[in-house]
Backbone as a chain_set.jsonl record, in Angstrom:
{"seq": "XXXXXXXXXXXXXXXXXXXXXXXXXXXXXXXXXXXXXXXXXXXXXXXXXXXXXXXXXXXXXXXXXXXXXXXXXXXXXXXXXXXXXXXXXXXXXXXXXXXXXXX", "coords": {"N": [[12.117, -17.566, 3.988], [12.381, -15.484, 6.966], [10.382, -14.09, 9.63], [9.155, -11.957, 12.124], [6.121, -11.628, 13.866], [4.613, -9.48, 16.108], [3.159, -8.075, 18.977], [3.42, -4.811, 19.445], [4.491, -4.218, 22.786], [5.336, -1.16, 23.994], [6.545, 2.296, 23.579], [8.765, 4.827, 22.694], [9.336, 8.124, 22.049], [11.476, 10.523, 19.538], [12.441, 13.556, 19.019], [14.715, 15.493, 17.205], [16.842, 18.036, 17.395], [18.88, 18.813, 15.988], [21.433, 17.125, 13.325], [21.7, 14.674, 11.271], [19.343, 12.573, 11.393], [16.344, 13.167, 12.091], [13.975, 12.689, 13.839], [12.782, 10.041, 15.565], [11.821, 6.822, 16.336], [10.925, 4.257, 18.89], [10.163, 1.133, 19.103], [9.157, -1.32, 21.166], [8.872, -4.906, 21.117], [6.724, -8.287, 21.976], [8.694, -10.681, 22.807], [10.866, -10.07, 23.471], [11.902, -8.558, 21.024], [12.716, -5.492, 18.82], [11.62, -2.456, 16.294], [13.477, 0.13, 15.126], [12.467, 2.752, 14.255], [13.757, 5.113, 11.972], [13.403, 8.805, 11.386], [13.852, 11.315, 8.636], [15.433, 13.36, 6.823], [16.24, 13.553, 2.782], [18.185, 11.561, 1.151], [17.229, 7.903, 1.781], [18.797, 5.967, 4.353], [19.538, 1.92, 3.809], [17.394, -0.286, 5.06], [17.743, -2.528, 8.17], [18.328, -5.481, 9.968], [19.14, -7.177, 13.124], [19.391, -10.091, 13.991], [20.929, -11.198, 16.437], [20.76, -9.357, 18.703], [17.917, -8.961, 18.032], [16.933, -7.076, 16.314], [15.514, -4.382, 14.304], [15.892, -1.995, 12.072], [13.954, 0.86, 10.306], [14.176, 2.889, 8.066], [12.572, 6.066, 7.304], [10.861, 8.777, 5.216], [10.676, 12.135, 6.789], [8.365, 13.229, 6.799], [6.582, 11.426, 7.547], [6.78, 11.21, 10.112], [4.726, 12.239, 11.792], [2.236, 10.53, 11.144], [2.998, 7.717, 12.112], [3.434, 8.397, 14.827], [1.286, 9.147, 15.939], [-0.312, 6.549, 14.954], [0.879, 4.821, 16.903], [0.295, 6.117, 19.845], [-2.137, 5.993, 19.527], [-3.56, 4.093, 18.882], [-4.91, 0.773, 19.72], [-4.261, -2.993, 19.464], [-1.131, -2.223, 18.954], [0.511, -3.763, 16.196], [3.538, -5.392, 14.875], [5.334, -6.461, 11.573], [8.003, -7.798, 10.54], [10.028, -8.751, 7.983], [12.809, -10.484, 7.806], [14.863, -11.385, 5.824], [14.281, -9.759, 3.692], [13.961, -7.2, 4.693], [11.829, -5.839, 4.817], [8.636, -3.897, 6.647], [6.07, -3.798, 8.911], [4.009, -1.658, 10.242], [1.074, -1.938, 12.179], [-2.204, -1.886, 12.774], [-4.704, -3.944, 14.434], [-7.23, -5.732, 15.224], [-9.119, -4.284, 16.29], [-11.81, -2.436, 17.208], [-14.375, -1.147, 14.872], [-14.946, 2.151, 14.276], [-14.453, 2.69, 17.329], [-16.026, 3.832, 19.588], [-16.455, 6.803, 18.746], [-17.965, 9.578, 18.783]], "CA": [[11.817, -16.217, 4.472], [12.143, -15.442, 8.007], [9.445, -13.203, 9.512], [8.618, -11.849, 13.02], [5.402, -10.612, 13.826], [4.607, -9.178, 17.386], [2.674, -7.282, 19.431], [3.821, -3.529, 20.552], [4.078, -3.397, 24.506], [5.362, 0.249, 24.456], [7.373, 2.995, 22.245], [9.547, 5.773, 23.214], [9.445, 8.732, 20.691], [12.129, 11.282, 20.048], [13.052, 14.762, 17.944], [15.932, 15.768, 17.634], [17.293, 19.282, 16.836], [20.109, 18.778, 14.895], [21.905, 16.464, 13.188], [20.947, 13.712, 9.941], [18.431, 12.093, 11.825], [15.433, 14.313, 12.26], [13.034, 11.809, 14.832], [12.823, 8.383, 15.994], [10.195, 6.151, 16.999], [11.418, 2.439, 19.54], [9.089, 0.116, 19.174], [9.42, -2.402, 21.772], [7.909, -5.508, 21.189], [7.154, -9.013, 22.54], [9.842, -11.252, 23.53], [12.797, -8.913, 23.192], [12.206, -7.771, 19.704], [12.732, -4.157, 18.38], [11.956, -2.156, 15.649], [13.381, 1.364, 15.771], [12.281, 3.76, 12.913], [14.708, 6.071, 11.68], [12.803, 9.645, 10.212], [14.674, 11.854, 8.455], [14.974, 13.982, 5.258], [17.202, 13.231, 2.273], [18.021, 9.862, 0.916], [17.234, 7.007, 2.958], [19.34, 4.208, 3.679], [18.528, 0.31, 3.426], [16.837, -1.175, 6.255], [18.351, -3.787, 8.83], [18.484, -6.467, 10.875], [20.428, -7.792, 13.644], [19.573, -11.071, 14.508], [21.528, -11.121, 17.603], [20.029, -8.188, 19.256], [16.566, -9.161, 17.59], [16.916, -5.894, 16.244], [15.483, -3.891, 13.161], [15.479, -0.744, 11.802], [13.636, 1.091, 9.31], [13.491, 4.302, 7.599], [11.427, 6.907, 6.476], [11.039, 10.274, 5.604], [10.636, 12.932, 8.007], [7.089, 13.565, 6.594], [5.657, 10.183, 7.863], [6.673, 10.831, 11.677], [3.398, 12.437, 12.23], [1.419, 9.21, 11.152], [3.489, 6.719, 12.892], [3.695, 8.677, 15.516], [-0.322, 8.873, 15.588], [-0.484, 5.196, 15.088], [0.985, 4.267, 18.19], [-0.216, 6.972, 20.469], [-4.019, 6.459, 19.649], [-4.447, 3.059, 18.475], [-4.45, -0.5, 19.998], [-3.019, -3.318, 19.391], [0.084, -2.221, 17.782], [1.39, -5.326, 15.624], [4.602, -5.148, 13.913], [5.568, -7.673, 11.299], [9.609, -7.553, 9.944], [10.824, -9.678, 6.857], [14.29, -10.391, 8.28], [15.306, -11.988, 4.724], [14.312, -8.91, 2.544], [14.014, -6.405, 5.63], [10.648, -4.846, 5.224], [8.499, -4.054, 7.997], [4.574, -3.024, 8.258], [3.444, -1.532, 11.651], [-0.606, -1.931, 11.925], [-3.864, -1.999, 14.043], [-5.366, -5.093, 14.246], [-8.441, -6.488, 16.345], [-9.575, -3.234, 17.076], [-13.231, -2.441, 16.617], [-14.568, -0.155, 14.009], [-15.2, 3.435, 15.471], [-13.826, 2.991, 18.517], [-17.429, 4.207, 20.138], [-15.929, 7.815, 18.911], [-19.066, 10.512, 18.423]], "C": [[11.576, -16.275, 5.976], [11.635, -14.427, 8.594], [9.433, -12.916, 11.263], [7.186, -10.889, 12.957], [4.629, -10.496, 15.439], [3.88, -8.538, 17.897], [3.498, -6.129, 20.01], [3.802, -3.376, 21.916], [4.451, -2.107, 25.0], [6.722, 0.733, 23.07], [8.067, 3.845, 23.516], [9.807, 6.476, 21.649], [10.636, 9.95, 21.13], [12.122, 12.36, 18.382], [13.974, 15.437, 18.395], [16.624, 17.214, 16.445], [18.046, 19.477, 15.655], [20.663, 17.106, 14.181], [21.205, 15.841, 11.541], [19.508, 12.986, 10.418], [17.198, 13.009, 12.235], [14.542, 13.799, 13.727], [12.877, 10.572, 14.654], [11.589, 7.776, 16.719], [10.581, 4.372, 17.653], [10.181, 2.252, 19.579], [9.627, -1.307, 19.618], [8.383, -3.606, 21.75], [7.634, -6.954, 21.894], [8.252, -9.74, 22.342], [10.924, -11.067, 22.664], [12.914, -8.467, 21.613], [11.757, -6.249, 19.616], [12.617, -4.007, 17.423], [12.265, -0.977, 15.806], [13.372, 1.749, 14.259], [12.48, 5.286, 13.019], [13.382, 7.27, 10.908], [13.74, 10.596, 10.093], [14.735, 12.267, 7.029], [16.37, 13.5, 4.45], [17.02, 11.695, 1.767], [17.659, 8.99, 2.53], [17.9, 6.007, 2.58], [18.513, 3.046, 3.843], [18.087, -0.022, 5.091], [17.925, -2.504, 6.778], [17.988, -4.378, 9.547], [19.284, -7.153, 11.478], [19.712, -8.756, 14.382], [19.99, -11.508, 16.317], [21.061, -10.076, 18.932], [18.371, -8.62, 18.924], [15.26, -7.638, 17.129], [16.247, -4.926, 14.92], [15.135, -2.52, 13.65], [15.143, -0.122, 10.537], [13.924, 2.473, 9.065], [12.778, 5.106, 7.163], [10.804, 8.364, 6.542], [10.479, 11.394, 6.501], [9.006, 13.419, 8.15], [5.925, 12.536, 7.376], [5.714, 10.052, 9.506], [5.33, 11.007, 12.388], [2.113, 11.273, 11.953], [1.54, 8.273, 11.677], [3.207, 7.139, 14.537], [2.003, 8.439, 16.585], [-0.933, 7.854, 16.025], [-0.505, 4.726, 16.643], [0.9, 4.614, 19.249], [-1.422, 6.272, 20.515], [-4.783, 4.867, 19.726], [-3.827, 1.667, 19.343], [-5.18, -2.036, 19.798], [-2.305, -3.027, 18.646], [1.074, -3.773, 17.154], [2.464, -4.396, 14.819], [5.207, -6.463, 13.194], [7.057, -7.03, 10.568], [9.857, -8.979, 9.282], [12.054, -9.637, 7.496], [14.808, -10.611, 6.73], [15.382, -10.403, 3.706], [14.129, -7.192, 3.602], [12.835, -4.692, 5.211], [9.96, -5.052, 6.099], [7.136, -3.076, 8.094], [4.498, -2.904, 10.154], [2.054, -1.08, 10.989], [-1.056, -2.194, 13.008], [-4.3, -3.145, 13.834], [-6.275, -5.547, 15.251], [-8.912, -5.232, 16.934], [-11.107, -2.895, 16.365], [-13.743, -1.417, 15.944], [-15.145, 0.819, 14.693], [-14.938, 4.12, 16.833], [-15.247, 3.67, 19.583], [-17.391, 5.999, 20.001], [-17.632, 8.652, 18.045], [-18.57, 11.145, 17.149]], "O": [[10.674, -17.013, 6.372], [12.28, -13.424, 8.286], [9.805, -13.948, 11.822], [7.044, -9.842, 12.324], [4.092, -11.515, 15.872], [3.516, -7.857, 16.938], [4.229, -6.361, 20.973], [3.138, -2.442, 22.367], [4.113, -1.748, 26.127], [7.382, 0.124, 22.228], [7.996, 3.676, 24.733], [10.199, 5.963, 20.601], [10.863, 10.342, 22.274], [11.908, 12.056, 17.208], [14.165, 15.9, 19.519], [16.777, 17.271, 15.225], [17.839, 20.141, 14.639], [20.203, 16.058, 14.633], [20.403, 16.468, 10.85], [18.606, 12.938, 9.581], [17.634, 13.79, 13.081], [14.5, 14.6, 14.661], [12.843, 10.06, 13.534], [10.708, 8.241, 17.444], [10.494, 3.404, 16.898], [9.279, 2.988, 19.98], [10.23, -2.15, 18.954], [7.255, -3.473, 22.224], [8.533, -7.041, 22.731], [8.933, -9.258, 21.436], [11.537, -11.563, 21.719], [13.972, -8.08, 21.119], [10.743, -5.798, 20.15], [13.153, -4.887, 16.75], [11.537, -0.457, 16.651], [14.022, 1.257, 13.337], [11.926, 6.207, 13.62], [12.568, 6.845, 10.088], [14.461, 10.891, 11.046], [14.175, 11.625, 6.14], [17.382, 13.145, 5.054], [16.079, 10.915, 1.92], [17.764, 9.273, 3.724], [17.956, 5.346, 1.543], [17.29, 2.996, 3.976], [18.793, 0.154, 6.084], [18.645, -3.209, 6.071], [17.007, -3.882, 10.101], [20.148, -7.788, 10.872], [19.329, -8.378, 15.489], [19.248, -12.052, 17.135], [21.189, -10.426, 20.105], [17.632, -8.498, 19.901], [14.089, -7.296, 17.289], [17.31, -4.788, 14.314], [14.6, -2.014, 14.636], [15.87, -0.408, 9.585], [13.883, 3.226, 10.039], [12.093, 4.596, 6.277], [10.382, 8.96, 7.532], [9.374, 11.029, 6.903], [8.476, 13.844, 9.176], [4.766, 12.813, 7.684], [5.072, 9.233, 10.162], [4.865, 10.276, 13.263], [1.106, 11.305, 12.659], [0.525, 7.629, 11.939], [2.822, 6.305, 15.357], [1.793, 7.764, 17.593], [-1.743, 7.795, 16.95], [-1.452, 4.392, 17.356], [1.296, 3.797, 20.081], [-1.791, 5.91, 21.633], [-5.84, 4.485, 20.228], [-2.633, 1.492, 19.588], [-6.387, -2.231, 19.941], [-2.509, -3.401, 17.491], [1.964, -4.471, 17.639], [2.38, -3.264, 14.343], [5.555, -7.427, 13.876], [7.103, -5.882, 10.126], [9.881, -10.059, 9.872], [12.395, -8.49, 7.781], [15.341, -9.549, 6.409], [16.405, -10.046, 3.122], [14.21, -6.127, 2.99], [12.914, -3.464, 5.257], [10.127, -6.114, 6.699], [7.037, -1.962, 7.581], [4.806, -3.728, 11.015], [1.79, -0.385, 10.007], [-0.507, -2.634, 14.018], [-4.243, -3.407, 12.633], [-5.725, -5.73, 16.337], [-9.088, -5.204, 18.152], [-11.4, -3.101, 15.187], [-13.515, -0.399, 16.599], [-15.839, 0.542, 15.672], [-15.057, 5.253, 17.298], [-14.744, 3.961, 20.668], [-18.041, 6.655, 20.815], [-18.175, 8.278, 17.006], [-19.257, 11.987, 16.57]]}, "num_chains": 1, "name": "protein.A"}
């Protein structure tokens, strides 16, 4: 099983008017890996990986952009870990301190 798991150094989010794709979320991470997550209504297809690029992409329905979106806006560190072998892929918070000092 071959695995990356990375830290987030920045995103780029997008919505998009038309088309199959509804909104997108790049997640750039350290050394030169991507995941970009596809949202979008309808079936979803399978997840990938390109090796060569050091590339994945996930999907997921159009309902979940507002949580991801959330995620990596508010919270830090963004980790991202990607199964290359079976091509799942968990974005999470990690080392961050409970409460955030939030009233």
């Amino acid at each position: 099983m071959a695995t990356f798991v990375k830290n987030c150094e920045r995103y780029a989010a997008f919505l998009y008017p038309n088309g199959s794709n509804s909104a997108r979320i790049n997640l750039y991470c350290a050394d030169g890996y991507r995941l970009y997550l596809i949202f979008k209504e309808g079936s979803l297809q399978n997840n990938t990986f390109n090796e060569g690029i050091k590339t994945g992409v996930g999907y997921q329905p159009i309902e979940r952009y507002s949580d991801f979106i959330d995620l990596v806006r508010n919270e830090k560190p963004v980790r991202v870990t990607f199964n290359t072998t079976n091509k799942n892929y968990v974005v999470y918070v990690s080392s961050e301190e409970v409460g955030e000092g939030e009233v």
